[in-house]
Residue, then its C-alpha position, 0 to 999 in steps of 0.5 A: x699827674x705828670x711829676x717833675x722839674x718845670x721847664x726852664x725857658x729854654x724847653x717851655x712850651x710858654x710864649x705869651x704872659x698868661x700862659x699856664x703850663x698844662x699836660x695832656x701826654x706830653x707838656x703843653x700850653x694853653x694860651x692865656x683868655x681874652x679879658x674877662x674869660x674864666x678858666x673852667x674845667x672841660x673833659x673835652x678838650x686834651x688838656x681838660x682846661x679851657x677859658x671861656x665868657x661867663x655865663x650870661x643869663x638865659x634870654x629865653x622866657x619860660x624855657x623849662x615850660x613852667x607857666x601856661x597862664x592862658x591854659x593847657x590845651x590850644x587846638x586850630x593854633x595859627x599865629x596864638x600865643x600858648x605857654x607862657x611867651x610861647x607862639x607859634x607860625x604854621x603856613x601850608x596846605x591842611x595845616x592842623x595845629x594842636x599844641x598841649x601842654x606835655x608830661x613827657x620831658x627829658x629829664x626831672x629839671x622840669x615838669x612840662x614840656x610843650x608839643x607840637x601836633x598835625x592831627x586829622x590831616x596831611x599837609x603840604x607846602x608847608x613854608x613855616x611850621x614852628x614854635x617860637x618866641x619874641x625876645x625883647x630888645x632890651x633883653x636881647x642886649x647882652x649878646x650883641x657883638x657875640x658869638x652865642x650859643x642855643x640849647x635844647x630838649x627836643x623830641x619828634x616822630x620824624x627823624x631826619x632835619x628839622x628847623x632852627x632859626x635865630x634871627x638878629x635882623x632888627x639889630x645893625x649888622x644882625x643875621x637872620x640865621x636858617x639852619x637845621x639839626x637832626x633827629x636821630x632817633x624817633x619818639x626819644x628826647x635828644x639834646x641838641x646845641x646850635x652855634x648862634x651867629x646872628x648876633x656877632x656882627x651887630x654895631x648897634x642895637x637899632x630897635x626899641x629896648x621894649x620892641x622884638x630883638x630877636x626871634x627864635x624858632x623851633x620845629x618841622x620847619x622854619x623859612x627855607x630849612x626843615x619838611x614840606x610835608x606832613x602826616x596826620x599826627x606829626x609832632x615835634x616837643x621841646x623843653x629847656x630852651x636856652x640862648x647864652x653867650x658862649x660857644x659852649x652850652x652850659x647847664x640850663x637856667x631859668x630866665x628868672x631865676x626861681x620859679x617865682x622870678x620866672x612867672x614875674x617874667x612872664x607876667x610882663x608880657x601877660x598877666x591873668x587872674x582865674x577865678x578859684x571859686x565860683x565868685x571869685x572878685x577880680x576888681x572893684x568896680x565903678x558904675x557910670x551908669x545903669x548898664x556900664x562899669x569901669x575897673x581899675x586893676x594894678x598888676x604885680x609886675x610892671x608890664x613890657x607897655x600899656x595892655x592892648x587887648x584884654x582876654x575875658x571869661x563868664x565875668x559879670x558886675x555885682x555885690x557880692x553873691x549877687x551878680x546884677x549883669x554880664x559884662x564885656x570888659x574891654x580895654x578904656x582908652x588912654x587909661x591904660x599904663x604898664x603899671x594898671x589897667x582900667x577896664x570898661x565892663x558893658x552889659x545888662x541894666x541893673x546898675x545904680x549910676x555911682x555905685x561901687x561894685x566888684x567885677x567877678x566870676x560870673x557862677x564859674x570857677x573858670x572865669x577869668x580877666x587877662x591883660x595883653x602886652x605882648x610883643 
């Protein structure tokens, strides 16, 4: 620690209010933030000191691959949604997507990762192969006007430049922003940062608060950037994906907060109920008449809209044990709200016209009923 007089204003290297009087091998300055920054340490810089805009919260959800609602394992992938808030875009010859939830992660900040296979086949002229995610408009607010930055885990069999994209085009003034990060070392989990533009010269936000803000993608390659070829059982595997404003990347944080408030996140985009014993109830139900049924579900989060689409398993309507038929469940008309869902069940006869009921597992411990309001 340099010891001393501080210079007078003849000598000081201060010219602006706001300055602070630093060191590195000699006196220096170091100019005053902008309104609003805070002054952080940073080991980086000569004099160890630099201001930046505070944290802004993680915009990415289910970034550390917590929560994999509609299962583990997901093979023939094209356009499918996988981990929670997670899809993907693959266009190209023998195209053969396999995505998996993963135990191999960069370090004990998480439990699963998510991986991105080609298996059985090559392929070629490959335009998009990536995972991506949707961020809402509403979410995506904060970092209109500013310079942001993305993080992430990456992990991949192939050295050499792989895709990222970041595109801000929905929003006035937005950039649809291609570039690429390398992959120097195979099969070895590699931190990486990505300066985000996209976002910096947006005058208004001119898409919906409950429509797409902004895309995401991560892979062997996105639009213009990355591989055109692939061998059989290329992959590529991310994990704690993070978009904040900045232009320094800080420690990784769950969108939600908690592993708790993380689910609810995801849970506004899709919200399923698995059975955990052979009968489980999931609803109770209403019969119209011998052959149909309705149900009324209210979810624990309010959802981003109305559901568009259920996802169902081995359901059936009965008392109890008793399951009297196998039912399709399909989304009522103009029932539905983002706060509950109404679900017409068709099936077999057995029904008694005005009778309650209950929607179940139908003898399957892997039943399951899911509402879709994804972007």
């Amino acid at each position: 620690m340099a010891t001393g007089r501080v210079p007078t204003t003849a000598n000081s290297p201060l010219t602006a209010k706001g300055d602070l009087f630093t060191y590195s091998t000699a006196s220096a300055r170091l100019a005053v933030g902008s309104n609003g920054e805070t002054l952080v340490a940073d080991s980086s810089t000569s004099t160890g000191l630099r201001y930046q805009v505070p944290k802004t919260n993680n915009v990415i959800v289910n970034g550390n691959l917590d929560w994999w609602q509609r299962g583990t394992s997901f093979t023939s992938v094209a356009s499918t949604y996988t981990a929670d808030r997670w899809t993907c875009s693959n266009v190209g010859t023998g195209v053969s997507l396999t995505v998996t939830q993963d135990t191999s992660v960069p370090n004990p900040n998480s439990k699963y990762s998510i991986k991105y296979q080609q298996v059985t086949t090559s392929a070629s002229a490959i335009t998009e192969y990536c995972g991506r995610q949707f961020i809402e408009q509403s979410n995506i607010l904060p970092l209109l006007g500013k310079t942001c930055v993305l993080s992430f885990w990456y992990k991949s069999n192939k050295t050499g430049s792989h895709g990222v994209r970041i595109y801000g085009s929905y929003n006035t003034g937005g950039a649809d922003q291609i570039t690429t990060f390398t992959v120097s070392v195979a099969d070895t989990w590699e931190y990486k940062t990505v300066s985000v533009t996209a976002f910096a010269a947006v005058s208004a936000p001119s898409a919906t608060a409950t429509s797409s803000g902004a895309i995401v993608d991560l892979g062997f390659r996105v639009n213009t950037a990355g591989f055109t070829t692939l061998s059989a059982n290329d992959y590529f595997q991310f994990d704690q994906v993070q978009l904040e404003v900045g232009s320094v990347a800080t420690p990784f944080a769950r969108a939600g907060g908690t592993i708790q408030g993380e689910l609810a996140a995801c849970q506004r985009y899709y919200y399923r109920q698995t059975s955990s014993q052979l009968y489980s109830i999931f609803a109770s139900a209403i019969a119209e008449n011998t052959t149909t049924a309705y149900t009324y579900t209210a979810f624990p989060v309010t959802m981003r809209v109305a559901p568009t689409s259920i996802d169902y398993s081995t359901v059936g309507i009965g008392n109890s044990y008793n399951i009297l038929t196998a039912v399709t469940p399909a989304v009522q008309a103009n029932t539905q709200s983002p706060y509950a869902g109404a679900v017409k069940c068709t099936g077999g006869s057995g029904l008694t016209a005005g009778n309650a009921y209950y929607l179940t597992a139908n003898n399957s411990a892997t039943a399951y009923l899911a509402f879709n309001a994804e972007i």
